[in-house]
C-alpha positions as CSV (number, residue, x, y, z in Angstrom):
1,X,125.1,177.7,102.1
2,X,123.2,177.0,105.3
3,X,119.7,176.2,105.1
4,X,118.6,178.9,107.0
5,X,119.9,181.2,104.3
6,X,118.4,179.2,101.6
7,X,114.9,179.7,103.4
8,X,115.7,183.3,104.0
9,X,116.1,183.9,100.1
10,X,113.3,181.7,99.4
11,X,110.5,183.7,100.8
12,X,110.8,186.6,99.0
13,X,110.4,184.3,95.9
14,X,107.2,182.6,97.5
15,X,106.1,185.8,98.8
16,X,106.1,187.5,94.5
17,X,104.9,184.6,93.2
18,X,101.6,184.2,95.4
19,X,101.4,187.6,95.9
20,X,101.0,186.9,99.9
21,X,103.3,187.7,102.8
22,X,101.3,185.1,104.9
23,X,103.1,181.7,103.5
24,X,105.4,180.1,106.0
25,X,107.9,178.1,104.4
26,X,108.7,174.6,106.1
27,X,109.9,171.3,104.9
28,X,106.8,169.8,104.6
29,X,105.0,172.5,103.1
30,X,103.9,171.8,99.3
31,X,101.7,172.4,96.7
32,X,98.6,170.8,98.3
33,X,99.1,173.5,101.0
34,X,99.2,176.4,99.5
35,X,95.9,177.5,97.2
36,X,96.5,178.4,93.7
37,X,100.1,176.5,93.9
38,X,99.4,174.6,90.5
39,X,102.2,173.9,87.6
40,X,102.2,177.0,86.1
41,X,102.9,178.9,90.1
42,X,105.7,175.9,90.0
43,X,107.2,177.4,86.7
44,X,107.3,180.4,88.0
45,X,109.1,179.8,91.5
46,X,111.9,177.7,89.1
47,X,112.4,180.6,86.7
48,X,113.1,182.2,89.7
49,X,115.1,180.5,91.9
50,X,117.6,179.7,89.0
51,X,117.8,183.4,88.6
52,X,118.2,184.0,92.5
53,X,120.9,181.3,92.4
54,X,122.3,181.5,89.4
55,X,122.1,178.1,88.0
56,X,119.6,175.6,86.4
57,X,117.9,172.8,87.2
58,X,118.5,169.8,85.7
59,X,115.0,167.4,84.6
60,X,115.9,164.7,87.5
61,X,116.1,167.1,90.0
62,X,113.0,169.4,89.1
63,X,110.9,165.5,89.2
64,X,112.5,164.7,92.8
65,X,110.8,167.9,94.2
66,X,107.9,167.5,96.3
67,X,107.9,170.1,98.8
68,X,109.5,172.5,100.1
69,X,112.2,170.4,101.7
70,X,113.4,169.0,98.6
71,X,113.9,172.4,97.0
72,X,116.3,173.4,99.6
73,X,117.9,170.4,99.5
74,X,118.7,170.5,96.1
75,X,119.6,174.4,95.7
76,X,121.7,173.0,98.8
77,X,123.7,170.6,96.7
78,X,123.9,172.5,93.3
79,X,125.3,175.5,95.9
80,X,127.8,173.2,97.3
81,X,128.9,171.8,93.9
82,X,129.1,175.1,92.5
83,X,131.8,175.7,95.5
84,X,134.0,172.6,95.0
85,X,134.2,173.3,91.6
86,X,135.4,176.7,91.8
């Protein structure tokens, strides 16, 4: 899966869980830019993008995320994986 389709089925996840259609998803876009993005917010865009992508994430991986980046780059991998192994 291509990053720009991982960004593509990101928003709509960003977009529920803040409740805004304003957020503009980058790499470099985290927590600290985006008010009301605290733990609980971070929870909440997990829960869902292991249901959008059918898989979980493993503890390591949910501690190397620090922005938005990292998120895609994992889902990137564990999307990748998923087709090797199939």
């Amino acid at each position: 899966m291509q990053d720009e389709a991982i960004y593509a089925a990101l928003m709509p996840i960003f977009e529920d869980v803040f409740m805004r259609d304003d957020i503009v998803l980058a790499p470099e876009l985290s927590a600290k830019d985006v008010a009301g993005w605290d733990s609980f917010k971070q929870i909440e865009i997990i829960i869902a993008v292991e249901s959008q992508f059918g898989f979980k994430f493993h503890t390591r991986e949910l501690d190397s995320l620090r922005n938005v980046g990292d998120l895609v780059r994992v889902v990137r991998e564990k999307n990748s994986a998923r087709v090797v192994l199939t």
